[in-house]
N, C-alpha and C positions, 0 to 999 in steps of 0.2 A: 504494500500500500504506500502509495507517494506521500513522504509529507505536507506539514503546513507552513506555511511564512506567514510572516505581519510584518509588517515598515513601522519603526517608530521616527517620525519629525517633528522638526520645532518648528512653530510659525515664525519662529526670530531667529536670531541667535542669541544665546546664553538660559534659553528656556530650560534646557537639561537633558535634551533627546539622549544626546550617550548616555549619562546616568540610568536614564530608567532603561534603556536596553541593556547595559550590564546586568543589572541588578532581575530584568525580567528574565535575560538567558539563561542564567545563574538557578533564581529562581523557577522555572521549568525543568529545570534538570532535576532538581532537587524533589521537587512536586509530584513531579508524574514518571522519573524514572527511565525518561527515555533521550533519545542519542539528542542535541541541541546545538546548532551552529548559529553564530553570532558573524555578523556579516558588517564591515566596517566600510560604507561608501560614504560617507558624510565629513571626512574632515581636508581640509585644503594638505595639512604635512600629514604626508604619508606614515600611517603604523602612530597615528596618535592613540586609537581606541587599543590598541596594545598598552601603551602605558599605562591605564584603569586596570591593568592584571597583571603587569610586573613582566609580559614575556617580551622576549627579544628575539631576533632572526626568525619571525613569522614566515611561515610558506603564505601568499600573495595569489590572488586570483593570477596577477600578472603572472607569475610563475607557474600556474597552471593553463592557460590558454592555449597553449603551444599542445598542448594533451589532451585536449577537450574533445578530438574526434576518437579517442584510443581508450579514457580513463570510462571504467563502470563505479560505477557506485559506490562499490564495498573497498574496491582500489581507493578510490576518492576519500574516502573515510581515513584509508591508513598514511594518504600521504598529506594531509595538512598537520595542524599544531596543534594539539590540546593543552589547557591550562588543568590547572592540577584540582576545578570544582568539578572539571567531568565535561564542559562543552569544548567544543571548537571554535578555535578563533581564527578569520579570515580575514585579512583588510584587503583592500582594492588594489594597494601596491608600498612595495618599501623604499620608493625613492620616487622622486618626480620625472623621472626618465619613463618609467614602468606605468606612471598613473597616462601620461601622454599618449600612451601606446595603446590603452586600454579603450574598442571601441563600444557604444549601446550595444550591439548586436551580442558582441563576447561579453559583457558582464550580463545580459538577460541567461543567456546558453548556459554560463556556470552557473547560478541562480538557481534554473531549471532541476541541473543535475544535483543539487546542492538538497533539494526537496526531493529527488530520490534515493539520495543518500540518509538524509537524516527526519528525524520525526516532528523538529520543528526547526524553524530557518527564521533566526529574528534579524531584522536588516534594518540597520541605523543610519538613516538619511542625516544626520543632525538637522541644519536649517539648509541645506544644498540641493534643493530639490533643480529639478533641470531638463531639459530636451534627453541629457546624455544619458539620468537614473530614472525618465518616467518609465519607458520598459519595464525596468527591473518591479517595478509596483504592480505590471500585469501577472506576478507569482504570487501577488498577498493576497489573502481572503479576507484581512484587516488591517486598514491604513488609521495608525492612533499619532493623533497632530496631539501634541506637547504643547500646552500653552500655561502663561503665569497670571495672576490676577492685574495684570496693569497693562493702561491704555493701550501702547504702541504692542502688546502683544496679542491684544482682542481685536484692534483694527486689522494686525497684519493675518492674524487666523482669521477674521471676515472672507479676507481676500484670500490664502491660500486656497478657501475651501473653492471658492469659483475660480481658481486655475486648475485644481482638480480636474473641477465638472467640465472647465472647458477639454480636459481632455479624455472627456468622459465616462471619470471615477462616478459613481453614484455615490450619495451622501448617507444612503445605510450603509454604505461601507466606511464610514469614517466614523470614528471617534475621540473623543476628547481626554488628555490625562491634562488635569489641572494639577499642576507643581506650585511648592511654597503657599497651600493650604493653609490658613491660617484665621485667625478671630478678630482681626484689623486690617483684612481687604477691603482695597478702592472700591472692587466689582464683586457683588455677590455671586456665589455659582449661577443663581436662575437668570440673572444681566445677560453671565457670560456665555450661557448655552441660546439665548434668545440671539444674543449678539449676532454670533458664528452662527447659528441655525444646525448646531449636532449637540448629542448627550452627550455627558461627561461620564468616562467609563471607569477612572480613579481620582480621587483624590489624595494626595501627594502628601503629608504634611511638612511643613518644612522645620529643618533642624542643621544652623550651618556646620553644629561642630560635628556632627555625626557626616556629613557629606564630605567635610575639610579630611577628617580621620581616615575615612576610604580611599580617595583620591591619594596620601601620604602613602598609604601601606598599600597602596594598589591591591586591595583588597574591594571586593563585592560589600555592600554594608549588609545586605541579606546574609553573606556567611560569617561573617565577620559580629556582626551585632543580630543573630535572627533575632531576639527578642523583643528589639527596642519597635516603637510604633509605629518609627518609617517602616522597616522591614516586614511587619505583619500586613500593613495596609499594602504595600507591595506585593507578597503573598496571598493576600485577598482578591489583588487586579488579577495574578497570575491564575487561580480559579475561576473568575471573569473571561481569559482569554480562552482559556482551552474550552468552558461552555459556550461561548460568542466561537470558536470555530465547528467545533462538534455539532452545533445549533445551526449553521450557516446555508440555507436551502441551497443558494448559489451564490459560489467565491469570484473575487475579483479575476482569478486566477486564468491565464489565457489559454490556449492549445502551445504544446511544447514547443513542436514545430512551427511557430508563426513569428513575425516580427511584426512589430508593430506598423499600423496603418491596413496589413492584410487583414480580409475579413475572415471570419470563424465558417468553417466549411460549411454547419449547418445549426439554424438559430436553436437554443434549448426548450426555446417553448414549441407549441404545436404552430403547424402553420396556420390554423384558425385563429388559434389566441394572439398568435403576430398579429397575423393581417385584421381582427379587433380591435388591436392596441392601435395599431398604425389608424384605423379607419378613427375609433374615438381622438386621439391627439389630432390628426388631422382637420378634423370638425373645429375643436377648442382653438384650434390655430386661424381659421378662415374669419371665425367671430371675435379674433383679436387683432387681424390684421388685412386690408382688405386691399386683396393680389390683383383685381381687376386695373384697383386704380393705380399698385404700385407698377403694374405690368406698361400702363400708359404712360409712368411719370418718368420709367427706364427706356423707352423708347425714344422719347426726349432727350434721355439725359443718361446714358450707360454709364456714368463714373460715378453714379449713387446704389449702381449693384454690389459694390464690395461693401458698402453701410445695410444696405438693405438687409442681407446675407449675414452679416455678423448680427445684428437686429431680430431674426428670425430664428438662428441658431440658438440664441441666447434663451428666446420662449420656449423652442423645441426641448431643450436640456430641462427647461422646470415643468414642463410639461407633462416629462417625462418621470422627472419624481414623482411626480403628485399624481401618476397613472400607473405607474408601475415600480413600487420599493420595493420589490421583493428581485428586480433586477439588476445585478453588483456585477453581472460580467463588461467589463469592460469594451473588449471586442465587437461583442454584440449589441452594445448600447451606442458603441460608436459608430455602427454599419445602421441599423435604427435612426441614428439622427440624420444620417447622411443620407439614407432613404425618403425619408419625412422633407429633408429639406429638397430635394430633386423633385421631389410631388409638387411641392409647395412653388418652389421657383425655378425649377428645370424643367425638363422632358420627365422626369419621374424615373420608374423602371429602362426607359431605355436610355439613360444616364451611362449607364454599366457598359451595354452592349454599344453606343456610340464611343466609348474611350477605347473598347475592344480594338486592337489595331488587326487583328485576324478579320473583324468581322467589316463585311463590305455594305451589308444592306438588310436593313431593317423591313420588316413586312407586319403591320397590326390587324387582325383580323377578328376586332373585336375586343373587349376586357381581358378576355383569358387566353387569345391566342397570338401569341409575337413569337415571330421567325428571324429568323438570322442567318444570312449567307457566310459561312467560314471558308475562306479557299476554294470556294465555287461550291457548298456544299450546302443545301437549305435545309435548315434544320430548328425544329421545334425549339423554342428556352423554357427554362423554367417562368420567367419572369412574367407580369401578369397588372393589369390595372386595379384599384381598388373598387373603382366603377367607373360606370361609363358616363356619366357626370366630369368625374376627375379628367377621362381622357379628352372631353371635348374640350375642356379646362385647357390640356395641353396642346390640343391644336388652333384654339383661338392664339394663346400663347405666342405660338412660332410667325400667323398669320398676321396678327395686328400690328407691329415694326415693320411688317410692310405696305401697310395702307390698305391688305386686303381683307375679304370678310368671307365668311362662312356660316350660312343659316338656312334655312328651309326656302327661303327664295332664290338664295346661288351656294347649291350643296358642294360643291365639289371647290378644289382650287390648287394652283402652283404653286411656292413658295420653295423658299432656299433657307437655311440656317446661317446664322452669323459667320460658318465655317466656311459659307459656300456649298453645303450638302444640298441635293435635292429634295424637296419634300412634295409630294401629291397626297390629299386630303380626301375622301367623302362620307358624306355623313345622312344621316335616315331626312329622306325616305327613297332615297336613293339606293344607300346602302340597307339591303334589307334586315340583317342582325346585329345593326351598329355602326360605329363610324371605324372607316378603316382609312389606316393610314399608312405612307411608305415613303422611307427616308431611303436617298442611294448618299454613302458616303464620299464626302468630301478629301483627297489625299490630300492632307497639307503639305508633302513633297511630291510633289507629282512626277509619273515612273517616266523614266528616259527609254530611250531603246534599247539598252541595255541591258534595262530590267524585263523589257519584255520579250528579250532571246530569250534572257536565263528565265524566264516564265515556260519557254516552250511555245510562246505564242505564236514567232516566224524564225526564220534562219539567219543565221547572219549575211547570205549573201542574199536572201530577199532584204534585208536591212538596207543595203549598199542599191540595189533596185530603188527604192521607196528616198534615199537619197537624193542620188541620181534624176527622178520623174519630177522633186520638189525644184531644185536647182534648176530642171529644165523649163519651170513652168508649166507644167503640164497642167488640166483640169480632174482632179481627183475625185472621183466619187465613192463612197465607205458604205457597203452595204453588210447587214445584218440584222439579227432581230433580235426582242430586247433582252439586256445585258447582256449581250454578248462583247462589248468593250469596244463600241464603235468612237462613243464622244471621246475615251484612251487612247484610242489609237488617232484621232485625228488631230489632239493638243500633241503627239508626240512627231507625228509629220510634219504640223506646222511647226515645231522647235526647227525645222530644218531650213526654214524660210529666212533668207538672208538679212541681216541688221538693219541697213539701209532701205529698207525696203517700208512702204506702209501698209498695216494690214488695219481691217476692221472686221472684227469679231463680232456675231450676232447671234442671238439665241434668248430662247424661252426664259429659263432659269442658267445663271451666267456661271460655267463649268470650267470653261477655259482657260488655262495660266499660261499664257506665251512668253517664254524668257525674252523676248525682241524689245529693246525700249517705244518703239517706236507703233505703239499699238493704240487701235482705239475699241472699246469691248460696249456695246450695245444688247441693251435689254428689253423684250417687248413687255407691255404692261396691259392687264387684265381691266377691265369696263369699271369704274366705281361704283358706290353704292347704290348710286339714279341711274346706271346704265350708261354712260358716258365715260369719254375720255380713254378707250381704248387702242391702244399703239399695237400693228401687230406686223411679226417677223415681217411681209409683204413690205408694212409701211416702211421697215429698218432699211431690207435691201435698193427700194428703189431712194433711201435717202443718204445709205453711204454712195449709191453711186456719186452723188453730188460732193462728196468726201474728198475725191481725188485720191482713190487708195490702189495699189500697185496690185492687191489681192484681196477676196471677199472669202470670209470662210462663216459659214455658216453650220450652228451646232447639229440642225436637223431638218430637212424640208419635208412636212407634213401637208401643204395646202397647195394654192395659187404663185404660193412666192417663188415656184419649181420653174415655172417660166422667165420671173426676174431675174433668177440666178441663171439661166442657160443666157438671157441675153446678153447679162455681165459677163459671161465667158464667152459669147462672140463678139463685142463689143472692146475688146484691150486689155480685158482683165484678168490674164491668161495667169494659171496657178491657181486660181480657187478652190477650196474644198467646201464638201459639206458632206454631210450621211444619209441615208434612208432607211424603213424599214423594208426588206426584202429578202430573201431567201437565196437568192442564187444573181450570176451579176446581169441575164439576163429579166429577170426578173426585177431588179432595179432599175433597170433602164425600161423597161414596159413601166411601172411604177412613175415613172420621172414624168411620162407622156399622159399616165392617167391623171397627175396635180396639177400637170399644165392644162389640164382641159379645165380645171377647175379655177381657172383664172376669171373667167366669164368674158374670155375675149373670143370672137367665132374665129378661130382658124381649125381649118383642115387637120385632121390626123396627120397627114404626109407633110404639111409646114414645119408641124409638132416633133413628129421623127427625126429630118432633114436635120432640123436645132438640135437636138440632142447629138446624135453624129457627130456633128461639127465640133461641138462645145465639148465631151465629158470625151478625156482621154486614157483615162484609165480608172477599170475599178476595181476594188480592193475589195473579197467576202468574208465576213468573219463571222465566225461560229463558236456558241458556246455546247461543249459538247457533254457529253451524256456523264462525264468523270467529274464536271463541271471546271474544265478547265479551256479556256479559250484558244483558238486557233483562225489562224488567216490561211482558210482554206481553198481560196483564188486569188488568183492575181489576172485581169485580164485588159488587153489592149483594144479600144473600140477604134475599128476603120474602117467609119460612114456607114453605109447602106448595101443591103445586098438585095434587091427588090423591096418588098415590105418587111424586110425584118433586118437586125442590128446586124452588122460583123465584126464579131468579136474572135480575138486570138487568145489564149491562154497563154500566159509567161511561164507563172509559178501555179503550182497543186499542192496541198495535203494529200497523200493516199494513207488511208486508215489501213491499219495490217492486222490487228487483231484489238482484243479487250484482254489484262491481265485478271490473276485470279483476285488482285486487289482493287479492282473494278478499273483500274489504269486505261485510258485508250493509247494504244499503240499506234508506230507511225512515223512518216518520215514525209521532210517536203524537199519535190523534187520538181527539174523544171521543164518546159515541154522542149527547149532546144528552139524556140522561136526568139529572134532579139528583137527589141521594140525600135519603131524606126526613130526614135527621138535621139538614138543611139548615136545613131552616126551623127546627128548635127552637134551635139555635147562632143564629141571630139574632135568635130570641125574650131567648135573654140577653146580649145586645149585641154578641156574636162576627161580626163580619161576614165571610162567605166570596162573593168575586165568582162571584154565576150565570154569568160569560161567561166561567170555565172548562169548563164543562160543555155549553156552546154552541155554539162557536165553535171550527172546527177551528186545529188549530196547529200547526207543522212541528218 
């Protein structure tokens, strides 16, 4: 069985925390008979709480770290120091070289082992509490703050206790040893437990020549004087402690394996009574604080979210007490707030899976049902709304910073996150079981081509192709269908688009990050709330033309604007891209003809065709495939017309070769031995592109 720890601290300095830690380690040994380690992180000179017991050349945590992946338990036992009442005494380090050295992570880890070695682990913060010893407080089941009857030590215990909580200790786990108990205190005990807001768990009496006498003889005053009424009253807290641990439904105490900030694998309570907890505090929180308005005041004004947020925490944390004391885990109190506050002023639940850097795309399909793309792979989460109130909460949230709206007269809608992520919305009565929503993530470094060889996506000598066709100006068209990584692959093309050059970017929701200084990025905007003021891609294109821009790249043509862009690429504006959805590359160029009819301009099929021919000089197919891992499985060259239908050449191919037993698709890209004719004029101007890509098969 593991043992127990307590932390004893001062709210000050000079309260007495070493003292009552000697005297309690001392004291537990004596009491209850069992093995007792005394754990000295509290003083600035190294090996001071050594001197309260007369020994020297202490073994040092520092001196054991080096062994902390090697040492068990019962080793552990034999190789620190015992003083001659029967505990072990441990300090943090015996020189200031050794305490430098020593990091959170290594003093938590020995801590750990220190409670599987012994039956109890007393750990003497003095008044040094810190970023570097809060860790080591995830091992106690009971944190006893050391406070004296005078001012500056009931002010600074006020305050320790809410730096606890802000890292949130809960305040059944704390309690009070009042030192220097006396009959002509400033502050009565009932002052001083109102003051601080914890019960006091001893009273101390004070006696300076019995404390003076101890300290001289480096002697315990419990073994030294048991009789006298400091040492009983001492003995008395000491039956206090072992009943307050034995008694303790759930200790501060974390998972061995965690460090701090990591959450606890799985909460202690049920997930009803969670998700209860969370739904009552979350209530008590809306009627203290109203998120509508603060949601308007940060759309205004984002540099009032870091107040807002500390504002809200602050509630969360008392909230918390006062809804649930009987929860002292640390961990789980701190994944709770943090839960609580994503509800309140985030996305909520999908908080977690948004920082996910595996996860590419979030998918809501109601309260209970959120998806996650991992590595191309869609797959169910656990994670969940508390109602579907809260989630429409969360998507008004995302929409309103953008001027747009979402209700029962315009259900549905676009938006982007601060991040740049995509967001698409809808909501009843539309959406038949609720409002679904769908985020595609935003890279905040966006992949090069580099990243999407070693992806598997294309090969490197179709790399050097895709090069090659930007440099030349060609007219690019990216076809594929959705997420298959067409808007990826087209910011990574256009990186290839020369400096000097002017590009203007347009698109629905703005995806695009072109390294080119020399960019202009345009966004179409959705009707407002009277039905008015609507901007759309159509409008964009025919207004960069007036731009004067060298290249038009557009994220996606979905409508009429399929004819503005074919005319911008006959027109001067040779190098354009854009994407479509399509299946195969003739099948996007038949697509390209069906948007242009929907311009509402009467031309001919055959006008329609004729432009396309001319204008789109090569297209790109991408495929997400069944492993869910993406591939550019055509590459093909368009030259004009062959009666009524397209002539297209194939460059490059995927040919699929098998599926492995780990559902793997197999495969190689290989090329058809055709060279494109833009070939020769690139090295008419000294561009040289090796013919023995287009040759010569390649794996």
């Amino acid at each position: 069985m593991s043992g127990r720890a307590v932390s004893v601290l001062s709210v000050k300095g000079g309260c007495g925390a070493s003292l009552v830690a000697v005297n309690l380690a001392v004291s537990l040994r004596r009491e209850t008979q069992g093995s007792v380690a005394l754990v000295d992180l509290g003083h600035p000179i190294p090996g001071t709480l050594s001197l309260y017991l007369g020994l020297q050349d202490t073994r040092a945590i520092a001196d054991v770290v080096p062994l902390l992946d090697k040492l068990q338990p019962a080793i552990l036992r034999g190789y620190l120091t015992t003083h001659s009442s029967g505990i072990t005494v441990v300090p943090a380090a015996n020189d200031s070289l050794q305490e430098k050295a020593l990091s959170p992570e290594n003093l938590d880890r020995f801590v750990e082992l220190l409670t599987r070695a012994y039956d109890y682990v007393v750990i003497d913060l003095a008044s040094t509490l810190s970023e570097h010893t809060v860790p080591v407080l995830d091992q106690s089941s009971r944190l006893y703050l050391v406070v004296t009857p005078d001012v500056g030590a009931v002010t600074q215990g006020h305050r320790m206790v809410e730096y606890l909580q802000s890292y949130h200790f809960s305040r059944d786990a704390m309690r009070l040893v009042l030192n220097r108990f006396g009959n002509n205190m400033r502050f009565p005990p009932e002052t001083i437990e109102e003051s601080i807001g914890l019960p006091i768990a001893l009273y101390l009496p004070t006696d300076v020549d019995l404390v003076e006498q101890s300290i001289s003889d480096a002697e315990p005053f419990v073994a030294s004087s048991p009789r006298h009424p400091v040492s009983k009253a001492l003995d008395a807290f000491t039956q206090v402690v072992v009943s307050d641990l034995d008694g303790a439904a759930t200790a501060v105490k974390g998972r061995p394996s965690r460090t701090r900030g990591d959450a606890p694998d799985a909460p202690s309570k049920s997930n009803k009574d969670h998700r209860d907890l969370k739904i009552r505090i979350h209530r008590r929180l809306i009627d203290e604080i109203d998120f509508k308005k603060a949601d308007l005041e940060l759309a205004q004004d984002p540099s009032k979210k870091s107040k807002l947020r500390s504002k809200t925490e602050v509630k969360i944390v008392s909230l918390l007490d006062e809804e649930a004391k009987d929860l002292t885990d640390r961990m789980e109190r701190k994944r709770l707030v943090r839960e609580i506050l994503d509800e309140a002023l985030g996305l909520g639940p999908l908080e977690g899976l948004l920082r996910d850097p595996d996860v590419s795309e979030v998918m809501v399909n109601g309260i209970d049902h959120i998806y996650a793309e991992r590595k191309g792979k869609v797959v169910l989460t656990e994670s969940s709304f508390l109602t579907e109130d809260q989630l429409r909460a969360i998507i008004e949230r995302i929409v309103t910073p953008l001027g747009r709206r979402i209700d029962e007269k315009s259900p549905m809608v676009d938006a982007r996150l601060e991040d740049g992520s995509r967001v698409n919305a809808i909501i009843r009565p539309l959406a038949i079981d609720g409002p679904s929503l769908t985020i595609r993530k935003f890279a905040e470094t966006p992949f090069a081509i580099a990243d999407l060889i070693g992806f598997g996506t294309f090969s490197p000598q179709m790399a050097q192709f895709f090069e090659a066709a930007v440099v030349a100006r060609q007219n690019i068209l990216i076809s594929g269908g959705t997420g298959s990584g067409k808007t990826t692959l087209l910011n990574v093309l256009s990186s290839y688009i020369p400096g000097d050059e002017r590009v203007v970017t347009i698109e629905d929701s703005a995806e695009l990050n072109l390294p080119q200084e020399h960019v202009v990025r345009l966004e179409s905007r959705p009707a407002n709330i009277e039905g008015e003021g609507a901007i759309t891609i159509r409008d964009l294109v025919r207004n960069a033309l007036r731009m004067r821009p060298d290249r038009i790249v557009v994220g996606e043509c979905r409508a009429g604007e399929a004819l503005d862009m074919l005319q911008a690429m006959n027109t001067g504006h040779d190098g354009s891209l854009t994407t479509v959805h399509a299946n195969t590359p003739k099948d996007a160029l038949s697509r390209l003809e069906t948007m242009s009819l929907m311009s509402g301009l009467d031309l001919p099929s055959r006008a329609i065709r004729e432009q396309i021919g001319s204008a789109v000089d090569i297209v790109i197919q991408q495929a997400r495939l069944t492993d869910g891992s993406r591939r550019v499985t055509h590459i093909a060259e368009v030259s004009g017309q062959e009666g009524d239908a397209f002539a297209i050449r194939e460059i490059f191919l995927f040919k699929q070769t098998g599926v492995g037993a780990d559902g793997k698709v197999s495969g190689q890209f290989v090329p058809s031995g055709v060279v494109p004719k833009f070939v020769d004029g690139l090295q008419r101007r000294g561009v040289k592109v090796p013919r023995e890509i287009f040759l010569h098969q390649t794996a």
